[in-house]
MARDRENSE-181201 format. One record per residue: residue in one letter; x, y, z of N, C-alpha, C in turn; residue number from 0. Coordinates in nm, 3 decimals. Example, Ala and Ser with C-alpha at 12.3 -4.5 7.8 and 13.67 -1.06 7.14 Angstrom:
<sites>
site resn: A	nu: 1.319	nv: -0.569	nw: 0.780	cau: 1.230	cav: -0.450	caw: 0.780	cu: 1.320	cv: -0.330	cw: 0.780	resi: 0
site resn: S	nu: 1.285	nv: -0.225	nw: 0.708	cau: 1.367	cav: -0.106	caw: 0.714	cu: 1.290	cv: 0.003	cw: 0.787	resi: 1
</sites>
This chain:
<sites>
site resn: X	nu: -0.613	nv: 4.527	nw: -4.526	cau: -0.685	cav: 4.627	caw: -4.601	cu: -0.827	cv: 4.634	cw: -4.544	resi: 0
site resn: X	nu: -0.855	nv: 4.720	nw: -4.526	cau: -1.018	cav: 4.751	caw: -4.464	cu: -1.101	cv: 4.838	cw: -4.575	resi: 1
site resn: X	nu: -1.235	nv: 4.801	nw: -4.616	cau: -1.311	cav: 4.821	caw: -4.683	cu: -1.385	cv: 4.977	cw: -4.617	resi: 2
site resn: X	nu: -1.477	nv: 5.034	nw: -4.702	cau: -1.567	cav: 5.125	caw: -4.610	cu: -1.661	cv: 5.100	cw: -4.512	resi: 3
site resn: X	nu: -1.672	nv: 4.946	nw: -4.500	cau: -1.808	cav: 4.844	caw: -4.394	cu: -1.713	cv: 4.834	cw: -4.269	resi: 4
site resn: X	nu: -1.590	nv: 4.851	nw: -4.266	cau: -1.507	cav: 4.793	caw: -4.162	cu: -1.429	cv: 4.665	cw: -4.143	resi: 5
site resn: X	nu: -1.473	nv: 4.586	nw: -4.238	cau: -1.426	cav: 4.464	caw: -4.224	cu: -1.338	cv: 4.442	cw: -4.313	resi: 6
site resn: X	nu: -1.254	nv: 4.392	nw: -4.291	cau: -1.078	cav: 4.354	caw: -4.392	cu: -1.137	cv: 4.261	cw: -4.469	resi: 7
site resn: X	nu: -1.046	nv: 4.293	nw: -4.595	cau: -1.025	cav: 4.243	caw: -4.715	cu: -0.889	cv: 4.157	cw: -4.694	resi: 8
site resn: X	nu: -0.939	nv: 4.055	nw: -4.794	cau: -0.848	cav: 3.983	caw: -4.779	cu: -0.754	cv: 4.034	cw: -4.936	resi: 9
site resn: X	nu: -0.600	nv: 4.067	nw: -4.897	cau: -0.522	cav: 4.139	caw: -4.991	cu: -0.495	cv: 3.999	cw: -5.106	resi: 10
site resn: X	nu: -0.479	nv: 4.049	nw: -5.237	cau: -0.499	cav: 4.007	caw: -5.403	cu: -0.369	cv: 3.945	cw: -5.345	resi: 11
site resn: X	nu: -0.362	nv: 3.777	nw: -5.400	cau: -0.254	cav: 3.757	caw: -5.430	cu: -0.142	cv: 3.764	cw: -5.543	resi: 12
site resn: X	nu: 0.006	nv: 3.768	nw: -5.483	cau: 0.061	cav: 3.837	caw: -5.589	cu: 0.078	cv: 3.752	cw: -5.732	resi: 13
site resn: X	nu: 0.083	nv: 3.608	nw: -5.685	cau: 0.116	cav: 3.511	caw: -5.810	cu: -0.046	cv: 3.549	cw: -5.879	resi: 14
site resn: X	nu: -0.130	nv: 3.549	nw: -5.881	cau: -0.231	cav: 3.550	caw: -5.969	cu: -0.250	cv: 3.655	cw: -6.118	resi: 15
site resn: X	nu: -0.277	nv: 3.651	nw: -6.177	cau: -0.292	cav: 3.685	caw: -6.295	cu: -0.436	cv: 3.762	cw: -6.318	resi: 16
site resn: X	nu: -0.523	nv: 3.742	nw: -6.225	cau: -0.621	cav: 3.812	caw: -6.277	cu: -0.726	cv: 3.825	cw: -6.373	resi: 17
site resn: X	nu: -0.725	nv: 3.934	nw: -6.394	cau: -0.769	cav: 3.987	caw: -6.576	cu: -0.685	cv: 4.006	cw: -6.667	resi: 18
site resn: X	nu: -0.596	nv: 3.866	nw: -6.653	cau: -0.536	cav: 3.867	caw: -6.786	cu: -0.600	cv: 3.807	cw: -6.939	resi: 19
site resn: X	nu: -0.653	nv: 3.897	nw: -6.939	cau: -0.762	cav: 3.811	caw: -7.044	cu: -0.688	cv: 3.843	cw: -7.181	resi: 20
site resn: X	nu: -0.578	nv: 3.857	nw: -7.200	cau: -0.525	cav: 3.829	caw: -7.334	cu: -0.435	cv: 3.729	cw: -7.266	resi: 21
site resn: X	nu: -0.402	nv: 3.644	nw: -7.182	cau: -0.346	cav: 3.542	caw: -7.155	cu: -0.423	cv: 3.433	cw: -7.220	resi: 22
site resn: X	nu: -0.550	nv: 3.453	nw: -7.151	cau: -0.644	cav: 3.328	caw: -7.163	cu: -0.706	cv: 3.328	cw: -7.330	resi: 23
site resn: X	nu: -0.700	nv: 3.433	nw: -7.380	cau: -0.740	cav: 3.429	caw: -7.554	cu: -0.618	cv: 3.321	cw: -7.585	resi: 24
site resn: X	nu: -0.473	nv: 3.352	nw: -7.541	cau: -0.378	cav: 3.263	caw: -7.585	cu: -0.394	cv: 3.112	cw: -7.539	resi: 25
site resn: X	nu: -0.453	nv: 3.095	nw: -7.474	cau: -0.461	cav: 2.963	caw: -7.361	cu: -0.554	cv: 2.887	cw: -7.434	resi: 26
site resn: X	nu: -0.677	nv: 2.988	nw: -7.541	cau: -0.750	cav: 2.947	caw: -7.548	cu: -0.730	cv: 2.843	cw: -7.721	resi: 27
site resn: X	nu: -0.703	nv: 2.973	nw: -7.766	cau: -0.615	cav: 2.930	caw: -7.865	cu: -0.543	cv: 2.821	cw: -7.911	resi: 28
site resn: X	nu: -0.413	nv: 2.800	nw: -7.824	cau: -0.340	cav: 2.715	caw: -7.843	cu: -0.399	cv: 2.559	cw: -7.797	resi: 29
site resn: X	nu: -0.461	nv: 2.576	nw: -7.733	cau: -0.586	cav: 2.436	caw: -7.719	cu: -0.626	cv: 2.384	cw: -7.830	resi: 30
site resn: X	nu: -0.693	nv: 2.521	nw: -7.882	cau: -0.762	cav: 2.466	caw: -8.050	cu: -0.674	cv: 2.466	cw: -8.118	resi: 31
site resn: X	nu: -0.605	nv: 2.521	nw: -8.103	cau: -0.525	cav: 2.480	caw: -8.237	cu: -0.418	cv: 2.321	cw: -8.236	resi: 32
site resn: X	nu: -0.432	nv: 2.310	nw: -8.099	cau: -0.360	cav: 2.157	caw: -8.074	cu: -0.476	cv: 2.054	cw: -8.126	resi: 33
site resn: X	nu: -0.563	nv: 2.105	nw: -8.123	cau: -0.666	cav: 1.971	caw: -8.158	cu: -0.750	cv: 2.012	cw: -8.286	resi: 34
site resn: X	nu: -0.732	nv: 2.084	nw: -8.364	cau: -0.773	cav: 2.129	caw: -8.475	cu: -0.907	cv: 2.149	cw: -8.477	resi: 35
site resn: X	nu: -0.957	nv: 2.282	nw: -8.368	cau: -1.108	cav: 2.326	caw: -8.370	cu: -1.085	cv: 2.477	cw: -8.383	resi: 36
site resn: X	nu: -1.186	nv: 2.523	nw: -8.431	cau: -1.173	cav: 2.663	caw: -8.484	cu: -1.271	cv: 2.730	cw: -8.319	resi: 37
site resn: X	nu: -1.173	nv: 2.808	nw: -8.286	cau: -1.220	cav: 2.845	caw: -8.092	cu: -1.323	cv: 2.857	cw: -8.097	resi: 38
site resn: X	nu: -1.460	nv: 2.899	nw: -8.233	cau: -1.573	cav: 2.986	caw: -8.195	cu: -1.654	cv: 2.856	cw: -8.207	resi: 39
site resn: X	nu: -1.644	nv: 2.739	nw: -8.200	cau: -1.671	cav: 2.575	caw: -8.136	cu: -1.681	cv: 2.618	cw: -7.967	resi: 40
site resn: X	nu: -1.601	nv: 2.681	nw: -7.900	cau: -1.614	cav: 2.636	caw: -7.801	cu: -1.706	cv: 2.731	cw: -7.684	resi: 41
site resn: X	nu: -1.716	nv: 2.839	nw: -7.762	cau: -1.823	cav: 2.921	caw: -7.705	cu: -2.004	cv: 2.870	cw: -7.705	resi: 42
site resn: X	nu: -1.981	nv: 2.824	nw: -7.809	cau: -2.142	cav: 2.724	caw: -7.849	cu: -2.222	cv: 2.630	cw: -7.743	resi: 43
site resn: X	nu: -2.315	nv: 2.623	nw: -7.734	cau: -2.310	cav: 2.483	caw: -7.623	cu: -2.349	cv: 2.315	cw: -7.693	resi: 44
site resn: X	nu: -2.213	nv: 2.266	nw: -7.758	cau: -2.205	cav: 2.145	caw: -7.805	cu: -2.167	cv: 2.123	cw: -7.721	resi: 45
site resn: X	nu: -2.210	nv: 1.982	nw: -7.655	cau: -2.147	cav: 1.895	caw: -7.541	cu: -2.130	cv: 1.782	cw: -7.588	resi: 46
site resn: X	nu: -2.090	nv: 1.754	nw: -7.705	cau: -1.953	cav: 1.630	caw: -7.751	cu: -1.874	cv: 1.617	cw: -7.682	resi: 47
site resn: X	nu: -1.822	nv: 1.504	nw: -7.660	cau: -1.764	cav: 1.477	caw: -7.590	cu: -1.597	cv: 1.542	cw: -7.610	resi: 48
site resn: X	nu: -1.540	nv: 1.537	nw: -7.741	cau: -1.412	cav: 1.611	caw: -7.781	cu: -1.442	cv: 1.767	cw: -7.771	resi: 49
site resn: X	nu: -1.541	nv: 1.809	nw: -7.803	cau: -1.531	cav: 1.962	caw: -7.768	cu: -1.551	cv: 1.998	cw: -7.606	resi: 50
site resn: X	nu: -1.601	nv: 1.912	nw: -7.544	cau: -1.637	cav: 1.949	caw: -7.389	cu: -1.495	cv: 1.937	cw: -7.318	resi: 51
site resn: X	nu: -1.419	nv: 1.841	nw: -7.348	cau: -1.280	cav: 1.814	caw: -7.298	cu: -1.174	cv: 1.906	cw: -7.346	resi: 52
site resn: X	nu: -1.202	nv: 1.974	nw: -7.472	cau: -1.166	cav: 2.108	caw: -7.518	cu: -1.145	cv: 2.209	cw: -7.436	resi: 53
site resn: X	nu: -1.312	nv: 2.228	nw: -7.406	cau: -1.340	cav: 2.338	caw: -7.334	cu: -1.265	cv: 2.323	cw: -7.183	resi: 54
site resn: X	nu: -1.299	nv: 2.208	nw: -7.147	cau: -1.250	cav: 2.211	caw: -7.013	cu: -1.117	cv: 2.194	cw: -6.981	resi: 55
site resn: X	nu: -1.044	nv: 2.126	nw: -7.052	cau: -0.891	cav: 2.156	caw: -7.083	cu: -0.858	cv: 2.328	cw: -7.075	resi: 56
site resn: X	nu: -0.897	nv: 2.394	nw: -7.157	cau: -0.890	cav: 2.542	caw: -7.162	cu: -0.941	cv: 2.573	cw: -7.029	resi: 57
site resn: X	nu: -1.053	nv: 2.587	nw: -6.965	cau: -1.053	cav: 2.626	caw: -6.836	cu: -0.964	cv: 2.608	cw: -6.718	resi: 58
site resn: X	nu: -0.889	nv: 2.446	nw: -6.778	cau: -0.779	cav: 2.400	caw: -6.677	cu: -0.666	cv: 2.505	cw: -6.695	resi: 59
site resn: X	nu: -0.622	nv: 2.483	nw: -6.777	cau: -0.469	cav: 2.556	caw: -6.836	cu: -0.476	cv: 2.710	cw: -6.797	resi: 60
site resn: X	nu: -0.598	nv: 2.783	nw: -6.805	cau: -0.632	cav: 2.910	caw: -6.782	cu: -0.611	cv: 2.947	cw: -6.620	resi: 61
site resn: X	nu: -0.673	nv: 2.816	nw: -6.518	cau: -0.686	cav: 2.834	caw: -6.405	cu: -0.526	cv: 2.761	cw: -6.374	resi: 62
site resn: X	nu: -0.460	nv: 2.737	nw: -6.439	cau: -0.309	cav: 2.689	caw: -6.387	cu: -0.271	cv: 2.761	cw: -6.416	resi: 63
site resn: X	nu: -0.253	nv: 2.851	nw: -6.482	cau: -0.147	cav: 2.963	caw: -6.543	cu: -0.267	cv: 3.082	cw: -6.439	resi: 64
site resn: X	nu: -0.299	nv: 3.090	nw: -6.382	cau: -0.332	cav: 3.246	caw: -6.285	cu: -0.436	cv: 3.265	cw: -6.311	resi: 65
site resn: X	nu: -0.531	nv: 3.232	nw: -6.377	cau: -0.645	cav: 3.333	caw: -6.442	cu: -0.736	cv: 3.284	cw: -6.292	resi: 66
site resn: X	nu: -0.835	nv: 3.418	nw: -6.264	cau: -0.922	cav: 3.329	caw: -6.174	cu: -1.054	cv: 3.272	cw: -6.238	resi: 67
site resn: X	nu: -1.112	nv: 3.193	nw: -6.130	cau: -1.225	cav: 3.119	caw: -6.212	cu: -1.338	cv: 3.199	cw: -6.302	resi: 68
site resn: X	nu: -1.350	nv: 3.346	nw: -6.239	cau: -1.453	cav: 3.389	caw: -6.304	cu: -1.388	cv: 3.436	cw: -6.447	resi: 69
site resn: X	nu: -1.281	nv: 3.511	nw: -6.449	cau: -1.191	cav: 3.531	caw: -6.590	cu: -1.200	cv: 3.457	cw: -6.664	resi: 70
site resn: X	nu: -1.213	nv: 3.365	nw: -6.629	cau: -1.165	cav: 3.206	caw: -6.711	cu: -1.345	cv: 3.154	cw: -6.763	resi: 71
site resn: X	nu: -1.435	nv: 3.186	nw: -6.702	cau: -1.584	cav: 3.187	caw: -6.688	cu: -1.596	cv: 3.257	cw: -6.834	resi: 72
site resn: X	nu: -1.549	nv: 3.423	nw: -6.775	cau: -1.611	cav: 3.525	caw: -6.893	cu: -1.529	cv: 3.510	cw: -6.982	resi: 73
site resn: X	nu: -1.451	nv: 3.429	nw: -7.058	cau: -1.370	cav: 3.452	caw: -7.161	cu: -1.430	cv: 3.318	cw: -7.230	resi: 74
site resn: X	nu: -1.496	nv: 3.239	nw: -7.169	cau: -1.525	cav: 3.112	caw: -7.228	cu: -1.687	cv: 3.078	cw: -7.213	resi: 75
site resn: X	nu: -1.730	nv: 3.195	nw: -7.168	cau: -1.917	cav: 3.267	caw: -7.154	cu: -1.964	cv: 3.137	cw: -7.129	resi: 76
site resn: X	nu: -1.904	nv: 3.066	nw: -6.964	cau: -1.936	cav: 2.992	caw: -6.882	cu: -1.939	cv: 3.086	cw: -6.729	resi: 77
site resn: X	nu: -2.015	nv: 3.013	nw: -6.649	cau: -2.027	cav: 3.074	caw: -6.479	cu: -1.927	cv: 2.952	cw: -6.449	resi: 78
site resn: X	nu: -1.904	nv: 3.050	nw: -6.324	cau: -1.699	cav: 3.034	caw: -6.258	cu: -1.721	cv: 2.888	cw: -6.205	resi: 79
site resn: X	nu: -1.887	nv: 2.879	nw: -6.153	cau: -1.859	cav: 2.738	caw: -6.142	cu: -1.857	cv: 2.613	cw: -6.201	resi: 80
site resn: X	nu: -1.847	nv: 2.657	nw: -6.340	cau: -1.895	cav: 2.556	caw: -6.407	cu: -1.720	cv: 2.536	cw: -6.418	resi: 81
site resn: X	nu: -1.625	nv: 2.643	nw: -6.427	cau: -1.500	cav: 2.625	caw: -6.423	cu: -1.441	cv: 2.549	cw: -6.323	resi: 82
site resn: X	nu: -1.464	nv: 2.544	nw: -6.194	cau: -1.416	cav: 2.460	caw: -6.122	cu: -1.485	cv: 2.307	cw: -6.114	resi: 83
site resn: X	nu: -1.584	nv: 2.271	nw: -6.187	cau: -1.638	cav: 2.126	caw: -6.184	cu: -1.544	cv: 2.104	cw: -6.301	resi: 84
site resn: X	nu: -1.481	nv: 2.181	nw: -6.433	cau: -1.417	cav: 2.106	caw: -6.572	cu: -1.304	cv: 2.129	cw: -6.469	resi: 85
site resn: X	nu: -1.261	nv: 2.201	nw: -6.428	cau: -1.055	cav: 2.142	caw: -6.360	cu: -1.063	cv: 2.004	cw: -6.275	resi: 86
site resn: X	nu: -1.220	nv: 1.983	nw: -6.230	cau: -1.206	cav: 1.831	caw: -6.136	cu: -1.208	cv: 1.734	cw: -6.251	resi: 87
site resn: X	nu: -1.319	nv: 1.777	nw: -6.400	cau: -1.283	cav: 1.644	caw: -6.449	cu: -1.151	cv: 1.613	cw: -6.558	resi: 88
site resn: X	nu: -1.148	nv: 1.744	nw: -6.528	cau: -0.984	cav: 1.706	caw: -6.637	cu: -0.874	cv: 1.656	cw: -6.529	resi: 89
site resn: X	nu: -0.895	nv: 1.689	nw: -6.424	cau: -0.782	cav: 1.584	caw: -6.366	cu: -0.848	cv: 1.433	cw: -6.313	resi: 90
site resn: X	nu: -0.987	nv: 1.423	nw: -6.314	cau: -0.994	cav: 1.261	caw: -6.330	cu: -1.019	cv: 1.177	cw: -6.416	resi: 91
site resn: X	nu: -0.996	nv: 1.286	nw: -6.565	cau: -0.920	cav: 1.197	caw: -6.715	cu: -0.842	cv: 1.147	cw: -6.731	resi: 92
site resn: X	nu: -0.743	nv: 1.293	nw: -6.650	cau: -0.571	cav: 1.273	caw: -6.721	cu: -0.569	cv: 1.149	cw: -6.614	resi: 93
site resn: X	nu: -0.616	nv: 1.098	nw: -6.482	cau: -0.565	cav: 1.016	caw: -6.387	cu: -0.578	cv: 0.854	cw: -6.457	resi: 94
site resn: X	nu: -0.721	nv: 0.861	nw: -6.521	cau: -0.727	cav: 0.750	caw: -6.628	cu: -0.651	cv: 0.752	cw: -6.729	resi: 95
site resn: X	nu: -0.626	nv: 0.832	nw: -6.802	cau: -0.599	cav: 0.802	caw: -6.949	cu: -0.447	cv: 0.893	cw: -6.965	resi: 96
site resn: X	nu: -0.314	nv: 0.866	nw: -6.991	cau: -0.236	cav: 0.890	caw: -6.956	cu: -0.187	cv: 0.993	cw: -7.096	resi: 97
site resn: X	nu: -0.248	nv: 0.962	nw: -7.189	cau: -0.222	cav: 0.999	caw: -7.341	cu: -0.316	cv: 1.184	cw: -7.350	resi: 98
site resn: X	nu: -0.392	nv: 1.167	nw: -7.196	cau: -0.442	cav: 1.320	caw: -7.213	cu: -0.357	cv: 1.385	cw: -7.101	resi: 99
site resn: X	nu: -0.318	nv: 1.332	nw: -7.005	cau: -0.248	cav: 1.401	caw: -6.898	cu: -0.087	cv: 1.416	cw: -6.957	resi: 100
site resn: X	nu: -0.086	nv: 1.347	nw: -7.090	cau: 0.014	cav: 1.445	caw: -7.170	cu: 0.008	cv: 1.551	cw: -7.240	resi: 101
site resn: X	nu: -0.114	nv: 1.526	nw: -7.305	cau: -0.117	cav: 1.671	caw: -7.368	cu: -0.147	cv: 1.803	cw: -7.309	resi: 102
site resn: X	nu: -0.206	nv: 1.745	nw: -7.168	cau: -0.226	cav: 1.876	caw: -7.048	cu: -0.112	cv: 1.958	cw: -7.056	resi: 103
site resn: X	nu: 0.021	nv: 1.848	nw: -6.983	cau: 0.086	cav: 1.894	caw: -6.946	cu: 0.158	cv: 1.982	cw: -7.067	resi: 104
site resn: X	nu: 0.172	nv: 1.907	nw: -7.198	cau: 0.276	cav: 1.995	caw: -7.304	cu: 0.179	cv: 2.116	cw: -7.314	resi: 105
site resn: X	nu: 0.051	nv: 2.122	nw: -7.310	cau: -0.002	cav: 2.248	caw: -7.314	cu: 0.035	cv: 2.342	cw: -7.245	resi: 106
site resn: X	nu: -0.015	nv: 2.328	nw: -7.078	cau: 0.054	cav: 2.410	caw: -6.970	cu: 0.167	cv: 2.441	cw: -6.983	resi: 107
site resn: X	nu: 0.234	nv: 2.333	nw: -7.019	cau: 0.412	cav: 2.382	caw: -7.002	cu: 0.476	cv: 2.532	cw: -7.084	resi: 108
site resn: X	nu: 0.375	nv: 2.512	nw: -7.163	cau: 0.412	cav: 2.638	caw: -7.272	cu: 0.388	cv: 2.773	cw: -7.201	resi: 109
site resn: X	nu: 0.303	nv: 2.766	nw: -7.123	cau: 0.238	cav: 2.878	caw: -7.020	cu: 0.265	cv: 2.886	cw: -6.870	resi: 110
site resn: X	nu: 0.282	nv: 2.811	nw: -6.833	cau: 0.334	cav: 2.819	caw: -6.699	cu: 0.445	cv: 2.742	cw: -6.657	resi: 111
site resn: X	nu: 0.570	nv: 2.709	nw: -6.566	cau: 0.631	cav: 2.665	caw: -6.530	cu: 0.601	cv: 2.537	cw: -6.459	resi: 112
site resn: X	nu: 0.612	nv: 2.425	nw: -6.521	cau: 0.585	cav: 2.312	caw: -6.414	cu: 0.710	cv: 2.263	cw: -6.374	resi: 113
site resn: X	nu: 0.715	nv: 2.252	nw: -6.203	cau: 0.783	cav: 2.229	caw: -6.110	cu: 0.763	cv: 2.038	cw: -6.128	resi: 114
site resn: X	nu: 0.892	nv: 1.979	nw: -6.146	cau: 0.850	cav: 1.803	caw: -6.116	cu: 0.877	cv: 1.848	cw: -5.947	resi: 115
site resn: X	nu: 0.781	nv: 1.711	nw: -5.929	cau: 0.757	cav: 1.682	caw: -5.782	cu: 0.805	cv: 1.576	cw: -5.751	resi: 116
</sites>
């Protein structure tokens, strides 16, 4: 695909999801409601430690199920990069603590297909 500057675009991939931003209301959702926080907690900037792992759980699950980082940013009125530093530390929780890299997964699973490896 070539732009009006001349230079190619790199074409949308097809697995992605986008602006599915009624995905990620659900993504967001079902987070809180697994851990019994009412979502408008997570827009706030409390950095407790259970609401931050909240939040960043939800950014995970959002960015595993398709959403891209900035989607996942504006639905949770964070910048995209703050989304990709919470998917590094939610996977070097779940790597410690095995009782959250379960509830990752039963979360995700509801939303996306996990493949065992």
């Amino acid at each position: 695909m070539i732009c009006l500057t001349g230079r190619a675009q790199a074409k949308p991939r097809p697995n992605r999801n986008y602006h599915n931003v009624e995905l990620g209301k659900k993504i967001i959702k079902r987070v809180c409601d697994y851990y019994k926080l009412p979502p408008a907690e997570l827009f706030t900037d409390n950095r407790t430690d259970s609401v931050a792992w909240i939040r960043a759980l939800s950014m995970d699950v959002c960015s595993m199920a398709g959403l891209t980082q900035e989607t996942t940013g504006k639905l949770l009125r964070r910048n995209h990069s703050t989304v990709c530093f919470a998917r590094q530390k939610v996977q070097d929780l779940c790597e410690q603590h095995s009782d959250l890299a379960e509830d990752r997964l039963k979360i995700a699973g509801e939303f996306i297909e996990l493949n065992d490896e």
